[in-house]
N, C-alpha and C positions, 0 to 999 in steps of 0.2 A: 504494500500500500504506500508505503513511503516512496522507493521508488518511482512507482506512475507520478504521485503527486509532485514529485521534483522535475519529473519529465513533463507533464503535463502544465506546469509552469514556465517551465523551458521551452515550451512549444511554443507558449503563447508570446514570450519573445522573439521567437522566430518568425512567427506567424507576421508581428510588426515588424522584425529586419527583411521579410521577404517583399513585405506590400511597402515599406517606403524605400527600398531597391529598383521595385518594379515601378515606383512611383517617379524617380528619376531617370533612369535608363531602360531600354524592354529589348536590349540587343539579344539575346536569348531567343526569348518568344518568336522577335524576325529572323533569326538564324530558320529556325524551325517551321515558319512559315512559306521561308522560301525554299525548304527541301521541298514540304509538303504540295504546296500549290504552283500552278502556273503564273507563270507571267502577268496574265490577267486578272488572276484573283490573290495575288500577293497584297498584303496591307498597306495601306499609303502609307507614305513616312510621315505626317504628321497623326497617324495616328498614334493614340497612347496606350493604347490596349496591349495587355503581359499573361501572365499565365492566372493573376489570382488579382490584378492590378485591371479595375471597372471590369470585371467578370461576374456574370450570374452566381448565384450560389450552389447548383449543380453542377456546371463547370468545375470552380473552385475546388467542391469536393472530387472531383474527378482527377483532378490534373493533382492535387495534392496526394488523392490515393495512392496513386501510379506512385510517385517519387518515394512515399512512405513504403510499399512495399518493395520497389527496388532496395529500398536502402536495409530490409529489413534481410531481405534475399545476400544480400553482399555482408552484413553482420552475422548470418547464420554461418556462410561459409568461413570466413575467417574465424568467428568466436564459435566454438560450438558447445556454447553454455545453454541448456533448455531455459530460458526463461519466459515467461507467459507472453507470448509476443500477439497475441490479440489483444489482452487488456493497453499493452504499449501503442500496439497501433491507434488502436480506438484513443487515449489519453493523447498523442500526440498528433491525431487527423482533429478532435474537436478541440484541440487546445491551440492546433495551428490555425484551424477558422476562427477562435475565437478570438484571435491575436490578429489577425486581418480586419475583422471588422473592428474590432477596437483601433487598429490604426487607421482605417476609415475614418469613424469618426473622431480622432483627434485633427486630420487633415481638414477634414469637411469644417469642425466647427472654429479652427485657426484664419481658414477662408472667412468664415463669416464675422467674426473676430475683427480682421483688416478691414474688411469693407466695409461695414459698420461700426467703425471706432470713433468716428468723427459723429455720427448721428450716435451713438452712447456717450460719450462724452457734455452731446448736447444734452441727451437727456436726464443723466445725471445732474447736469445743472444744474436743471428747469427742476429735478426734484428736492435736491439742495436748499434754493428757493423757496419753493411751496412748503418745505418742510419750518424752514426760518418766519414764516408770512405764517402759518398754525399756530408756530408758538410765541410770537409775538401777539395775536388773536386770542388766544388762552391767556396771556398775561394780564393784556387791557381789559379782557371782559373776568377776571379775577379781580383788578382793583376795580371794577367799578361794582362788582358785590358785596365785596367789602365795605366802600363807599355810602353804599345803601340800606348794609345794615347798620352801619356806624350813624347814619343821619334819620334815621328810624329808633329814637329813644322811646320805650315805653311811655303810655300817660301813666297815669296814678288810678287806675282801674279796682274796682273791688275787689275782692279774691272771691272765689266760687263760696267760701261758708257763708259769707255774708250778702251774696247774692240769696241764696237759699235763704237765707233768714229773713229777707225782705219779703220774698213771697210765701212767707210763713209756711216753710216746710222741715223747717228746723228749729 
């Protein structure tokens, strides 16, 4: 259990060194695009598209599978230690996906981060503001409570016994 759980962590690092790898370069992917296809349906070079980099999540799992069992096939022969190599696979294909989408969305939300820093910045402001204009509002309308109870002295009123005893019920 230990084990998986350190690889399964370790995956999930991988899983983000692979997707922002593929995020900067995809020479790989077009290596393999150009055995695989012709001339015609080779990928344009401004595309950005990699193996796990703007990929479906079927995909993803697919191209990731492939690589985790080669890798698993080439550790049996050298290491020929039995160890549970499905629990491994499995810890390290969902711990690689889930290290990809985690690096997704660090990228996605750094994007929106930039582009919106200037309209956050304003908005913070404007709440700054609004927050200072509250509690100044809560101040003014606290001394003028104050105010009003302070200029509201009691009269010299009877006390409830002596009411009662006037209309002789006491």
């Amino acid at each position: 259990m230990t084990l998986e759980l350190i690889i399964f962590i370790a995956s999930i690092l991988f899983g983000a060194l692979i997707y922002w790898r593929e995020s900067h370069s995809n020479k790989v992917y077009r290596f393999f695009n150009k055995i695989m296809y012709s001339k015609d349906l080779q990928m344009k070079a401004s595309d950005k598209k990699g193996f796990v980099y703007q990929q479906k999540f079927i995909v993803r799992l697919l191209f990731l599978g492939f690589l985790f069992l080669v890798g698993i096939v080439i550790v049996r022969f050298l290491i020929p230690i039995n160890l549970a190599t499905i629990s491994l696979f499995a810890s390290m294909l969902v711990g690689t996906l889930a290290g990809t989408y985690l690096a997704n969305f660090i990228f996605k939300s750094s994007e929106v981060i930039e582009e919106k820093s200037d309209s956050l910045e304003d908005m913070v402001q404007d709440t700054i503001e609004k927050g200072k204009d509250f509690i100044e509002d809560l101040k003014t309308k606290d001394t003028e409570a104050t105010e009003e109870i302070k200029e509201a002295p009691k009269t010299n009123e009877k006390s409830a016994r002596e009411r009662l005893k006037d209309k002789g019920l006491l």
